[in-house]
C-alpha positions as CSV (number, residue, x, y, z in Angstrom):
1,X,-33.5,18.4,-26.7
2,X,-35.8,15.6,-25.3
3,X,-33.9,13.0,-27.7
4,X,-30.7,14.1,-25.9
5,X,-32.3,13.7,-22.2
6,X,-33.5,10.4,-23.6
7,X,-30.2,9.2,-24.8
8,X,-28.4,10.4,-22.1
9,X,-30.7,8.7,-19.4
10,X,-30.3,5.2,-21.3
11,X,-27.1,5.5,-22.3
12,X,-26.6,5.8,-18.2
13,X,-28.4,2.7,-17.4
14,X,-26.8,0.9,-20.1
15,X,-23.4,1.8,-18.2
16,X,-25.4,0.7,-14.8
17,X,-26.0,-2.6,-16.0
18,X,-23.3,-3.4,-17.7
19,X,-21.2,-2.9,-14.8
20,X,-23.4,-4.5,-12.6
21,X,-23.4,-7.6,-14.9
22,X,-19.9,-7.4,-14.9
23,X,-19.2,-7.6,-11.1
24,X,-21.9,-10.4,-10.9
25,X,-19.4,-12.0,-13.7
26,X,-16.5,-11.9,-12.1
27,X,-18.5,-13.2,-8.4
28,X,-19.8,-16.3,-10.2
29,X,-16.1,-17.0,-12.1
30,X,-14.4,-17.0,-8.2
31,X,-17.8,-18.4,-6.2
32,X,-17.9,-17.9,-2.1
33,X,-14.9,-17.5,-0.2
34,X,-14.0,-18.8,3.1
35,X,-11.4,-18.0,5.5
36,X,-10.0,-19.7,8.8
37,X,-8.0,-18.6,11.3
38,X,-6.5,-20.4,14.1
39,X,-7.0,-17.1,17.0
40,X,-9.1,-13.8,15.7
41,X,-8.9,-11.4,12.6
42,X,-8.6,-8.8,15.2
43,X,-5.1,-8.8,16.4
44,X,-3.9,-6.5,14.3
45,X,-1.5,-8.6,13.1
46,X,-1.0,-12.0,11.3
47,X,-4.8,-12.2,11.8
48,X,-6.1,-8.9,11.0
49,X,-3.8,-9.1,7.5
50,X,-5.6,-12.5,5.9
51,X,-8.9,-10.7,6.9
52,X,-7.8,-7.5,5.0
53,X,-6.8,-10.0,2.5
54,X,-10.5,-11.4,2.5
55,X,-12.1,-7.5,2.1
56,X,-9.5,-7.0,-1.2
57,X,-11.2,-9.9,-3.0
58,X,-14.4,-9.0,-1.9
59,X,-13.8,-5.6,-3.2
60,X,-11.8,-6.8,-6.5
61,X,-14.9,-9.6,-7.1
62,X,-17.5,-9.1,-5.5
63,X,-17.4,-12.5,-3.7
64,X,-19.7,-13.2,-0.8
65,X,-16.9,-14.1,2.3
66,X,-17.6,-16.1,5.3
67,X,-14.9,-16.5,8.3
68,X,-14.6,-18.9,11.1
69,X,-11.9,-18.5,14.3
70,X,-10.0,-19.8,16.4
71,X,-10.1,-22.7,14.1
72,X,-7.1,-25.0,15.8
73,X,-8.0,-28.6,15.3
74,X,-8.5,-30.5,12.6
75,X,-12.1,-31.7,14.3
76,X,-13.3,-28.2,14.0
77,X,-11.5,-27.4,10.7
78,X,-13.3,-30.4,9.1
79,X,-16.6,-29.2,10.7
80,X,-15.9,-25.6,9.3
81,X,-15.9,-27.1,5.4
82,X,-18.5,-29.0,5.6
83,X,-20.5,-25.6,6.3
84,X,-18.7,-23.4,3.7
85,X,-19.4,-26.6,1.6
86,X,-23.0,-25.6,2.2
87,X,-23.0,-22.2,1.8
88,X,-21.8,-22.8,-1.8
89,X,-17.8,-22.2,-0.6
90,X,-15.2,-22.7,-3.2
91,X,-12.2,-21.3,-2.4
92,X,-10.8,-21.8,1.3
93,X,-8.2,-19.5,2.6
94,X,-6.6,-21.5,5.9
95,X,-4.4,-18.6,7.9
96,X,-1.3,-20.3,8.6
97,X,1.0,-23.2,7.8
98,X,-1.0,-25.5,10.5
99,X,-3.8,-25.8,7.6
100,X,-2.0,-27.1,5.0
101,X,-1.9,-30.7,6.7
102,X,-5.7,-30.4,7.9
103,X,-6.7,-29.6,4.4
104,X,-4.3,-32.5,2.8
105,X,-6.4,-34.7,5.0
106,X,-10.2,-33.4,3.7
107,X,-9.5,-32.4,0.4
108,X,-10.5,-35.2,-1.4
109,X,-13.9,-35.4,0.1
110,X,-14.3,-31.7,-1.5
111,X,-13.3,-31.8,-5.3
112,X,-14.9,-28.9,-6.2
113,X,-13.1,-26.9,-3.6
114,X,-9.8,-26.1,-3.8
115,X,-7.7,-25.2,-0.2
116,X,-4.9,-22.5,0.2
117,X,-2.9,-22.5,3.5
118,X,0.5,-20.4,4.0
119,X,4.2,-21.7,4.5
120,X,3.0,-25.4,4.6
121,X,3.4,-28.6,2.2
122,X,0.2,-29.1,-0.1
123,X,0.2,-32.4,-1.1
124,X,-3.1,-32.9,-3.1
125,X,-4.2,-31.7,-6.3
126,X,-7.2,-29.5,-4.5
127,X,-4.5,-27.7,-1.6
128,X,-2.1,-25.0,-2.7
129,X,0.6,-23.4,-0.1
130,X,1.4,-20.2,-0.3
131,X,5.3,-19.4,0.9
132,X,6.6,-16.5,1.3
133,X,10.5,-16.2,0.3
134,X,11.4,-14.4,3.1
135,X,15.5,-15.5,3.0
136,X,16.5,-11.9,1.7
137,X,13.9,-9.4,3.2
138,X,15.4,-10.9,6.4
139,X,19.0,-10.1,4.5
140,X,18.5,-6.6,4.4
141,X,16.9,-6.3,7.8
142,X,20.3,-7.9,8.9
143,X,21.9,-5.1,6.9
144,X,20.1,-2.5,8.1
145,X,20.4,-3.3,11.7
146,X,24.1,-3.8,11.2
147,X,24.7,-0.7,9.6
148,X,23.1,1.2,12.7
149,X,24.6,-0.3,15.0
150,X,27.2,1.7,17.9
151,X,27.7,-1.6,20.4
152,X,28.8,-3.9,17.5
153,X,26.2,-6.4,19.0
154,X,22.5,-7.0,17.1
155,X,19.6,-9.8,18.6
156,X,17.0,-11.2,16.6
157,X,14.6,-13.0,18.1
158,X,12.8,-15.3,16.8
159,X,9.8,-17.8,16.6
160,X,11.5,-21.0,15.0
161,X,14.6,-22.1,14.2
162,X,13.5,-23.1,10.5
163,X,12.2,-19.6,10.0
164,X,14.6,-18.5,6.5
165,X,14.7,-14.8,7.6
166,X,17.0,-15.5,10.4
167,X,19.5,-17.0,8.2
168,X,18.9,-13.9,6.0
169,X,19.2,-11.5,9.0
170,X,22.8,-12.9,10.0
171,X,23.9,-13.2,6.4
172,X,23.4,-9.6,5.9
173,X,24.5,-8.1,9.0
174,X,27.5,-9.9,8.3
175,X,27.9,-8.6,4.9
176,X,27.3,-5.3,6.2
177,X,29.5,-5.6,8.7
178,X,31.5,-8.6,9.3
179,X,32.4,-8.2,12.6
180,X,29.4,-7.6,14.1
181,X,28.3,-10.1,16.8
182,X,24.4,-11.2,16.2
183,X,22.9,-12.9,19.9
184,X,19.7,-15.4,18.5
185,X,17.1,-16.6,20.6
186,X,14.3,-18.5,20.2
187,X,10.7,-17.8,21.9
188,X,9.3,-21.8,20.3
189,X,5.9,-19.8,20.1
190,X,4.1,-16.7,17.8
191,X,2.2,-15.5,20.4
192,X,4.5,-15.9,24.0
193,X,5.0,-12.2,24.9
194,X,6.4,-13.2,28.0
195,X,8.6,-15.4,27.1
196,X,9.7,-12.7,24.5
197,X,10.1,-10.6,26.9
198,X,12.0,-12.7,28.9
199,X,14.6,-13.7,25.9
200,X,15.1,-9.9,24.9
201,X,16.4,-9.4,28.3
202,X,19.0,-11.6,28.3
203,X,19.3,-9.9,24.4
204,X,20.1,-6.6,25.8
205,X,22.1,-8.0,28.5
206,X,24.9,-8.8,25.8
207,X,24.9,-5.2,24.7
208,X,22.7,-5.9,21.3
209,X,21.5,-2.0,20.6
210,X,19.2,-3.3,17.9
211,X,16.7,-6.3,17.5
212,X,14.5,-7.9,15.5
213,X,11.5,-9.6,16.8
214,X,10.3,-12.4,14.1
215,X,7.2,-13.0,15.6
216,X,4.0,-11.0,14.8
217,X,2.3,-12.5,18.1
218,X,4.8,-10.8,20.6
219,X,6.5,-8.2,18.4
220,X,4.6,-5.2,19.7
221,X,5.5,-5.3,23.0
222,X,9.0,-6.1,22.1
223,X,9.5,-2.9,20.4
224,X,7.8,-1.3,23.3
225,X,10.4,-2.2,25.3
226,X,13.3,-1.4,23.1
227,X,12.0,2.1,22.7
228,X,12.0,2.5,26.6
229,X,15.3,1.5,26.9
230,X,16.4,3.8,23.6
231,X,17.3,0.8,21.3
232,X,16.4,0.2,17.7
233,X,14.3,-2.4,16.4
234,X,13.7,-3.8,12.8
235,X,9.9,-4.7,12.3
236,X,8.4,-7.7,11.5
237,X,5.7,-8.7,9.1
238,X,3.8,-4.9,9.1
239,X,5.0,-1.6,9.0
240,X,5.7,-1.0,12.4
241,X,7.0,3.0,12.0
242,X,3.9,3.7,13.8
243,X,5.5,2.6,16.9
244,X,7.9,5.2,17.0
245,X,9.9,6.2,13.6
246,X,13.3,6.7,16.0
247,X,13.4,3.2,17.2
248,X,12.0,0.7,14.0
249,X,14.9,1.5,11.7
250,X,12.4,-0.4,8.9
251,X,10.1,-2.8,8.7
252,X,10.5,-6.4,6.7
253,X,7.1,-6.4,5.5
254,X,4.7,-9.4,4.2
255,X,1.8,-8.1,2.2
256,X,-0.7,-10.7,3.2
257,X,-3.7,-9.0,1.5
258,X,-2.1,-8.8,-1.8
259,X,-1.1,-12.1,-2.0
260,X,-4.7,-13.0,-1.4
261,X,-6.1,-10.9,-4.1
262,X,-2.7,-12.7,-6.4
263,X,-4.0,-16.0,-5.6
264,X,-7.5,-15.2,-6.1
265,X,-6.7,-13.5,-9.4
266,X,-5.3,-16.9,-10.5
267,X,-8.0,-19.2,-9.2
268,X,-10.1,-16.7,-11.2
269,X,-8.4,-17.4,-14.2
270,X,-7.9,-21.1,-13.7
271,X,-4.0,-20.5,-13.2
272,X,-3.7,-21.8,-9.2
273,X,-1.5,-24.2,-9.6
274,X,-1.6,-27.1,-6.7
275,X,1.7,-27.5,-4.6
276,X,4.1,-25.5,-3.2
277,X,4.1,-21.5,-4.8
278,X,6.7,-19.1,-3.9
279,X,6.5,-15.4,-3.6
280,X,9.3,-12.7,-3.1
281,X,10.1,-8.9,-3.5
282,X,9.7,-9.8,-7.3
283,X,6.0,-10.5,-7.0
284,X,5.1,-7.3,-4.7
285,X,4.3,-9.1,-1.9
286,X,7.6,-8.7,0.4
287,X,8.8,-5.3,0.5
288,X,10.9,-3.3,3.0
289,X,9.5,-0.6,4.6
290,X,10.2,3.4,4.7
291,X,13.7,3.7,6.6
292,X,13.9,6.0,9.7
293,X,15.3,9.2,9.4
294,X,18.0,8.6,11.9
295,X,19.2,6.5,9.3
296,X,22.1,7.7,7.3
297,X,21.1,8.6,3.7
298,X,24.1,7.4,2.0
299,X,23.6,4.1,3.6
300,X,19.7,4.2,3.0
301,X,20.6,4.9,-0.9
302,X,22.7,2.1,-1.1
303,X,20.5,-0.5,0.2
304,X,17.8,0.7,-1.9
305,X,19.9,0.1,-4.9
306,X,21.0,-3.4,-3.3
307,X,17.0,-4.0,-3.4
308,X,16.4,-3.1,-6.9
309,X,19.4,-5.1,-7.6
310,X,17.8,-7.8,-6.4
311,X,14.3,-8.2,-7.6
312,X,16.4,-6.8,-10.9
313,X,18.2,-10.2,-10.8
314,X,17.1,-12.2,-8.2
315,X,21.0,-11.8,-6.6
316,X,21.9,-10.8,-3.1
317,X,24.8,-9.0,-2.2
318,X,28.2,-11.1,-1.3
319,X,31.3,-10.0,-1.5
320,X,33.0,-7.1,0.4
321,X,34.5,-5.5,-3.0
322,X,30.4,-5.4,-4.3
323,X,29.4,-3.4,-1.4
324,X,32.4,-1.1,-1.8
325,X,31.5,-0.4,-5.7
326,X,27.8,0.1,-4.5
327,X,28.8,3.1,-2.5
């Protein structure tokens, strides 16, 4: 009986170290990580989701993390590495597309570091931009908001003009519906609420019964507004149901956190290729969100199947007669 006890009891701490060398392992194979971000990780949004990102490769690693805001120059960006290059820092997570020119610039002077910005151009062999492919989650927002439409008019309103889910949005609502009338303004700013709010006015003055605000800075209160006014909205970047499951028809959603943990994972394993990397429904970081029940489900089945068609195949939807022999 006490050689049981005793096996038991080492056989236990065997398991305790083991597992505890492990997860010291895996910290040393992906080192310190740092994060930037040009306002706060507490916005809830765009923010909030590279600092979620952050905790799942903390949890996933066991990497130490270190964060700096409001990091919007390339003075204080350059003063931020040289600390994390201090601390030991050697992967650097910029939050946002500004980075990817502010680390192009420093990179050299860090070799053992390499960079990673979002939806920029990395140019050196130490910077890697992550893009999202966001062409056909805008598509089948475009659907979506087409589809539930009862004026015949839909808004998007967006950031930029080179954002690719506005193409995608009037591409599919004009698939789903090709005479549907899509009103597209521009607010030239993430985070301009007013100015959002301004635009989506005018929006709504042209009889557009459903919107879609591509901005995470001023999306909130955009949806706030349409839900006043009892109008439908397609969310941006989250899953916005939680704002009210009768106006967000769905959500186009960016995973942000998994993609960290994906580009983590492949700086782990020495596969984080410089340059330019593109991500889509196919990877499982764009996704679209649970539809609202005043959806229709006939129309909510179809999509779906449009969806799986598409990371099937990599294919939209394009011709009339297809969406005919999808129903």
């Amino acid at each position: 009986m006490i050689r049981k006890i005793m096996l038991l009891t080492l056989t236990v701490l065997l398991l305790v170290v083991t597992t505890g060398c492990q997860t010291n392992n895996d910290a040393e194979l992906i080192g310190k990580v740092g994060l930037l971000v040009p306002k706060t990780i507490n916005d809830q949004v765009w923010g909030t989701k590279g600092y979620k990102g952050m905790m799942k490769i903390q949890s996933q690693y066991g990497s130490e993390i270190f964060y700096k805001e409001g990091m919007d120059s390339q003075a204080l960006v350059e003063r931020a590495v040289e600390e994390f290059d201090h601390k030991g820092v050697t992967l650097v997570f910029g939050h946002g597309s500004e980075y990817s020119e502010y680390f192009n610039k420093i990179a050299p002077e860090y070799p053992d570091m390499h960079f990673v910005s979002f939806n920029g151009n990395a140019t050196e062999k130490n910077t890697t931009s992550l893009k999202f492919e966001s062409h056909a989650m805008g598509f089948f927002g475009g659907m979506t908001a087409a589809h539930a439409s009862k004026t015949g008019t839909i808004g998007i309103l967006a950031t930029y003009k080179w954002q690719p889910e506005v193409k995608g949005f009037v591409e599919g609502a004009k698939f789903e519906r090709p005479d549907i009338q899509v009103v597209t303004k521009y607010v030239d700013d993430w985070d301009d609420s007013e100015k959002a709010l301004t635009l989506l006015e005018s929006i709504i003055a042209q009889d557009a019964d459903v919107v879609y605000p591509a901005g995470d800075g001023y999306n909130v209160p955009v949806i706030e507004k349409l839900k006043e006014q009892g109008l439908y909205a397609i969310g941006f970047v989250s899953d916005q149901s939680d704002l009210g499951k009768e106006t967000v028809l769905t959500s186009t959603v960016q995973h942000v956190d998994k993609l960290y943990l994906l580009a983590a994972t492949r700086f782990v394993e020495g596969e984080l290729k410089s340059g330019n990397l593109h991500f889509d429904f196919q990877d499982g970081v764009i996704s679209l969100s649970e539809f609202s029940p005043v959806l229709d489900k006939d129309f909510v089945n179809r999509i779906n199947r449009d969806i799986d068609h598409y990371i099937e195949t990599g294919k939209l939807p394009r011709k009339a007669e297809e969406k005919n022999e999808r129903k």
